[in-house]
N, C-alpha and C positions, 0 to 999 in steps of 0.2 A: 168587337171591332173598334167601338171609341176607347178601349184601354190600349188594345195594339196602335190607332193613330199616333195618340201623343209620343208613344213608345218611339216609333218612325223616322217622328219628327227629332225626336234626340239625338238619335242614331246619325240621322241625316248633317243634322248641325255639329256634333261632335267630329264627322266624317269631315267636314269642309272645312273645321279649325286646322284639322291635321294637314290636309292638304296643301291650304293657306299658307301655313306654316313650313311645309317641304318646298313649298311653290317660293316664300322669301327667301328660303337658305340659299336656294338655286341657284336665281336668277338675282335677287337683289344686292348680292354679294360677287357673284361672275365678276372677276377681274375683267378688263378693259386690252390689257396687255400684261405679257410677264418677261420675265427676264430670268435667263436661265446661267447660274452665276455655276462654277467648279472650282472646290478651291481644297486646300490641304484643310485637313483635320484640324479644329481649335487651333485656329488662327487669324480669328475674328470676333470684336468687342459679338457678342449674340445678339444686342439690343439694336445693332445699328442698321438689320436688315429688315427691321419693323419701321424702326426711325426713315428710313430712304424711302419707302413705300409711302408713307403720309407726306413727306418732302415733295416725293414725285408726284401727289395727287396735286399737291398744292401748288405747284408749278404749272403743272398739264392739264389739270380737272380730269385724271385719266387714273382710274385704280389700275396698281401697278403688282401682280404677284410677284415675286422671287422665289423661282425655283433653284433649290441652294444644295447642291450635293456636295462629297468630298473625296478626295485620296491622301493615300498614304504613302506612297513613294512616286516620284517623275516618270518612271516605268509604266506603273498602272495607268496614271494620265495619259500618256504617248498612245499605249496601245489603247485605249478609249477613243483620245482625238480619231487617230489613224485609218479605226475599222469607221468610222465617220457614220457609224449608226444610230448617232444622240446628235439632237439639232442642242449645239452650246455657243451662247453670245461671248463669257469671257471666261480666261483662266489663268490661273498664279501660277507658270511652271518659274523650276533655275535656269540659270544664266542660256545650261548647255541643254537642257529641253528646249529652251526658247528654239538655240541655234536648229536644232534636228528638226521643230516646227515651220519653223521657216522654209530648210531646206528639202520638205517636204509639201510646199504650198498650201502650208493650213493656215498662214495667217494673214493679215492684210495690214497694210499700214499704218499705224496711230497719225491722224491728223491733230496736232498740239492746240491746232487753233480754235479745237471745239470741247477743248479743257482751261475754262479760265484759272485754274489754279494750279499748271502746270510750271510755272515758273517754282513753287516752290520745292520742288525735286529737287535735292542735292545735286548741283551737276559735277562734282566731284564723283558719283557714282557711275555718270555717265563718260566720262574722262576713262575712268577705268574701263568699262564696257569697252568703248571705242578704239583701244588700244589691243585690245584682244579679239571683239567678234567683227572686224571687216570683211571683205571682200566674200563676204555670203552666196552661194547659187540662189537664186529663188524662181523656181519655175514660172516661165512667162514673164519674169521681169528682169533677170540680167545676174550675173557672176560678181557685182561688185555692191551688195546691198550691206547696210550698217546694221547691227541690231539695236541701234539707239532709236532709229524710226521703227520699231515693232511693237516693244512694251513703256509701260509707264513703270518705273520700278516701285515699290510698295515695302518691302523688308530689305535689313542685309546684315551679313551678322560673319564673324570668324569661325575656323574651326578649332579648338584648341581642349588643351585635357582639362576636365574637374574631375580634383580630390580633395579626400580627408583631410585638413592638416593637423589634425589628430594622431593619426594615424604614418602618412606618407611626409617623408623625414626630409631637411635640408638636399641630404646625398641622395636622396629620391629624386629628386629634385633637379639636381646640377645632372641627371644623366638626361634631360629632356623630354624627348618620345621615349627613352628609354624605360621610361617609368611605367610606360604601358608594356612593355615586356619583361618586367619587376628586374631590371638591369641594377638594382641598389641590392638585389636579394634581400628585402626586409620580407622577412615569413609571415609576416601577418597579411601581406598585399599575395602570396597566393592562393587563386583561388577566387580572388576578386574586384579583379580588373575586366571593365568591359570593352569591347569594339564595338562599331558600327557594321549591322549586316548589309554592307553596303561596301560594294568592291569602288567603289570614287572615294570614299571619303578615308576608306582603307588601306587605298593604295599611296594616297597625299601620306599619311602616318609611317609609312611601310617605307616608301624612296628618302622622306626627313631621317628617319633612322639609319638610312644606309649611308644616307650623308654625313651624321653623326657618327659615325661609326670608321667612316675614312671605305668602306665594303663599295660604294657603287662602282660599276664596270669602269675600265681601263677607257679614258676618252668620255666619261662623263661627269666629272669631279669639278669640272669649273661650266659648266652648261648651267644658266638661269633656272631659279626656281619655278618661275612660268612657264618655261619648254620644259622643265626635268617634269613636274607633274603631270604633263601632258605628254611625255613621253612612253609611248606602251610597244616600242618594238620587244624582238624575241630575246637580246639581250639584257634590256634592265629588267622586263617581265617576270625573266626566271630567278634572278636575284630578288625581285618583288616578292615571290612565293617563296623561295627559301628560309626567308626572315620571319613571313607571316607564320610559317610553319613553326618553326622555332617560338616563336610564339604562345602556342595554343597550349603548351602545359603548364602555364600560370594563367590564362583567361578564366576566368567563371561562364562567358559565353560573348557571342552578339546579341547584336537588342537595336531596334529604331526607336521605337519609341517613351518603353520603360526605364531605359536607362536614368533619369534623373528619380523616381519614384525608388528604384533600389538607392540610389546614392544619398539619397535624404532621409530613408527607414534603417542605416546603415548595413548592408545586406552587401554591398558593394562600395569600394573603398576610391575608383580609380574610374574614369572614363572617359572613351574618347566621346566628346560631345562639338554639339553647335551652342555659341556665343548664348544663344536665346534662353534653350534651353538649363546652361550653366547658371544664368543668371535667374531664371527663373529658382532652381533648387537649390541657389546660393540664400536666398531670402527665406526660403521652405525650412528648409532642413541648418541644422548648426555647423560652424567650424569647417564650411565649405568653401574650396576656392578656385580660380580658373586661372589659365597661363596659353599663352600658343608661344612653343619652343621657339629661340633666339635665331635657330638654323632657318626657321622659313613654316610658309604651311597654307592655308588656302584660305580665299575671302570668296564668298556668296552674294547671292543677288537673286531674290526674288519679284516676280512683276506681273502686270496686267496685260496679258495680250490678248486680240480681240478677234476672234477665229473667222475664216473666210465665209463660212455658213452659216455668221450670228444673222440671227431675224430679229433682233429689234439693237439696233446700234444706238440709237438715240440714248435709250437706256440705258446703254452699258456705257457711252462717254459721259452722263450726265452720275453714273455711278462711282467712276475715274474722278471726278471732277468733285464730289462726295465726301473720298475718300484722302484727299493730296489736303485738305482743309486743315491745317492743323490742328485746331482742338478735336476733328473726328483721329487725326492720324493718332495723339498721343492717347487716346481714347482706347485704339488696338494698341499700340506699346503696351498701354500698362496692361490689357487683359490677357495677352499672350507670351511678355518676357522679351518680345525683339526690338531691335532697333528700327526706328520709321527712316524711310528713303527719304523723307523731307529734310530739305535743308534744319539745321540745328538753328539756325541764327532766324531763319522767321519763325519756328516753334517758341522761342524767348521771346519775342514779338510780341504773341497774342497771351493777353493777360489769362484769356480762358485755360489757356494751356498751363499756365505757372500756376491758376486757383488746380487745375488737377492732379499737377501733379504733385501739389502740398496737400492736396487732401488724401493722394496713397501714402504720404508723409516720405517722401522725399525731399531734401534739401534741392533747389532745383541748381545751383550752380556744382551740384557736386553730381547730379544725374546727367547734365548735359557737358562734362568734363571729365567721366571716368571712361578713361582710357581703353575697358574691356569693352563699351557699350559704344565707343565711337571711338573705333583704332583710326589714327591718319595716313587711309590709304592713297592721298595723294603721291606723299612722301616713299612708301611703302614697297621698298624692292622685293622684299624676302617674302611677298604674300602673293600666289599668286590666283588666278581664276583658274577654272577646269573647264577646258570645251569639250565636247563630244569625242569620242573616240574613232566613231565614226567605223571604217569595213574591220576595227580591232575593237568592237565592243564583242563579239563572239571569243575573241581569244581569252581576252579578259573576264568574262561570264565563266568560261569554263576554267581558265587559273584560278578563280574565287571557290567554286566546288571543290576543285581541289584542295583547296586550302580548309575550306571547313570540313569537310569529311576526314582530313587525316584527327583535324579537331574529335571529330564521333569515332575514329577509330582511336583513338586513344580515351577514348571514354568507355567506347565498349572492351576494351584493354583493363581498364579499370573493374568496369564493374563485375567482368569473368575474374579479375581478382579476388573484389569480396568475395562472390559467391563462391570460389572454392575456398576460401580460406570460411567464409561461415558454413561450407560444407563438411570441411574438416571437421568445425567445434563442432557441428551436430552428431556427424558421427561420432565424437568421441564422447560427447556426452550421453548418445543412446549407448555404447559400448559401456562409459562407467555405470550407468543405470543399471544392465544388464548385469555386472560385473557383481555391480552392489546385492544385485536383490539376489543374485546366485550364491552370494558368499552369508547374506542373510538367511535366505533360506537354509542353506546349509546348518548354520550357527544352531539353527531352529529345531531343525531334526536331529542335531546333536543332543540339544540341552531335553530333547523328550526321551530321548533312549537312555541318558542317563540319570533321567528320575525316575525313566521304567526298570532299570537296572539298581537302586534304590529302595524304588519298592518290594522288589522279588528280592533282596536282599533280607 
């Protein structure tokens, strides 16, 4: 009995460390409040959602979690917001998600007054915005709402082709989009050129070409590059698909997100990309470079909107307000490749921002003056935005199947090629095997009959 006591007593005490110990992780760490952020995939310095949480303690005396998920295309967001089965305070859709949020009553108005750093938004950005998404429906508040009072914007970038210039020739070149349809026939580009699997940024590629081409319908030929990209009736549609089609036997494939990882491992010579992404693979990889054709092509806009069923607003405007800072914005610049919504002229401003961006070793008057990374889209006719498509996103969903399957039936086209033709070599190589060891053996039973005929001789 006094050996089992003391025994007991350890047990006992060991038991209460553990407990103690389950008992601090629990409670002594229990956030205060969280904040439930949705954003695209690696498109965020990673450090700056740990940095915001001790800001915000510091601010509020209130531990702050961040609950941080992400997507991968505007699609998967939509349909996430919509079935409205995840409580979400903010999210980074484009321009024409925004618009479909809106007119869906999932968002609520950015009040600017409770973003002290709102001012430094490019309002050149918004300039653009405002000339294209007016007179919005928004359930329960009216038919004439701006997307300018929705989101805070955050990124924005062009869309335009990177290639080899290794590889992809002057006259590669001079054909524009055409390059994406190897329209120079340089043999080494087929095979490997990529698209976006993505029927908007597809179809922006597909109508520049038709206009390069002199091809778009009879009555479309002097229409705006703003209305022509946003135009998806049944007549430019079917010329849409015809081209893409034509297409698909010099592509290597679509791709969202890989595209720049083949283009830098050389594996791919040609791609339609985004601004961000170019520039990102242009610093990666060698002898890379980026262009949006002379004809026209499409400028983006990504932002902060702030969903009708956020539960902690405070958090997510004081998160807005975080992030518009310049030294945090050039902070995501440089860890992601895009361009920050922030005015250029207060990023020069704050010395934080020129010690960072000399420390990624950029010359900073040649980063905040190259043309690819801050195109002037004040000026800027030939660029235009993309709205929603609206009761012709079904048609267009189903023109893009079609477009990519004639793509897999021409692959499957191909590859019943090889295999009959490597069915052939097989058979004919079982057939010479056959052939051979028939004509050997034969050899064989000759040369014994006639050393039997030899002998008996």
């Amino acid at each position: 009995m006094k050996k089992i006591l003391p025994f007991c007593l350890v047990v006992l005490l060991v038991v209460g460390v553990i407990f103690s110990g389950i008992a601090g992780c629990s409670f002594a760490e229990e956030p205060d409040e969280t904040l439930v952020i949705y954003n695209w995939g690696d498109y965020i310095d990673e450090d700056i959602e740990e940095e915001f949480e001790e800001y915000y303690e510091s601010v509020t005396g209130k531990k702050l979690d961040i609950v941080y998920s992400t997507f991968e295309t505007n699609e998967i967001m939509l349909t996430t917001v919509e079935k409205g089965e995840e409580i979400i305070d903010l999210v980074c859709p484009s321009e024409y998600a925004i618009q479909k949020l809106m007119e869906g009553g999932h968002l609520q108005k950015i009040d600017s007054s409770k973003i002290s750093t709102f001012t430094n938004v490019d309002s050149a950005i918004y300039d653009k915005v405002a000339e294209v998404f007016t007179g919005i429906n928004v359930p329960g508040i009216g038919a004439s709402e701006s997307m300018v009072d929705y989101f805070v914007p955050y990124m924005w970038g062009t869309l335009g082709i990177l290639y080899n210039a290794d590889v992809v020739t002057e006259e590669d070149l001079a054909t524009g989009y055409g390059v994406l349809w190897n329209a120079g026939n340089n043999p080494e580009l087929e095979g490997k050129i990529l698209m976006k699997d993505s029927i908007r940024d597809s179809y922006v590629a597909a109508v520049m070409r038709l206009k390069e081409l002199g091809r778009l319908p009879s009555g479309y030929e002097n229409i705006p590059v703003q209305t022509l990209i946003n135009t998806v009736d049944d007549t430019l549609m079917q010329a849409v698909e015809q081209i893409l089609i034509e297409q698909s036997d010099a592509l290597k494939g679509y791709e969202v997100d890989f595209g720049k990882a083949q283009m830098t491992s050389n594996r791919a010579y040609v791609d339609l990309a985004w601004s961000g992404d170019a520039l990102w693979a242009m610093e990666d990889g060698e002898n890379l470079d980026y262009f949006v054709p002379e004809i026209g092509g499409n400028i983006w806009f990504d932002g902060w909107a702030l969903l009708k069923n956020a539960q902690n607003v405070k958090a997510a405007y004081m998160f807005i307000d975080y992030l518009c800072r310049p030294e945090i914005a050039i902070r995501n610049a440089m860890a992601i490749g895009y361009t920050s919504a922030l005015d250029k002229t207060a990023m020069m401003a704050s010395e934080d921002v020129l010690a960072i961006v000399e420390e990624n070793e950029y010359d900073v008057e040649e980063y905040f003056n190259d043309e690819l990374r801050y195109p002037d889209i004040a000026s800027a006719t030939t660029l235009g935005v993309m709205k929603d498509f609206g009761e012709r996103n079904s048609a267009t969903i189903e023109m893009w199947e079609r477009v990519k399957s004639s793509k897999q039936d021409n692959m499957w086209i191909l590859w019943v090629s090889i295999a009959v033709v490597g069915g052939v070599g097989i058979a004919f190589g079982v057939y010479y095997l056959l052939t051979h060891r028939a004509n050997a053996y034969r050899r064989l039973i000759k040369t014994a009959e006639e050393l039997a005929e030899e002998e008996n001789a």
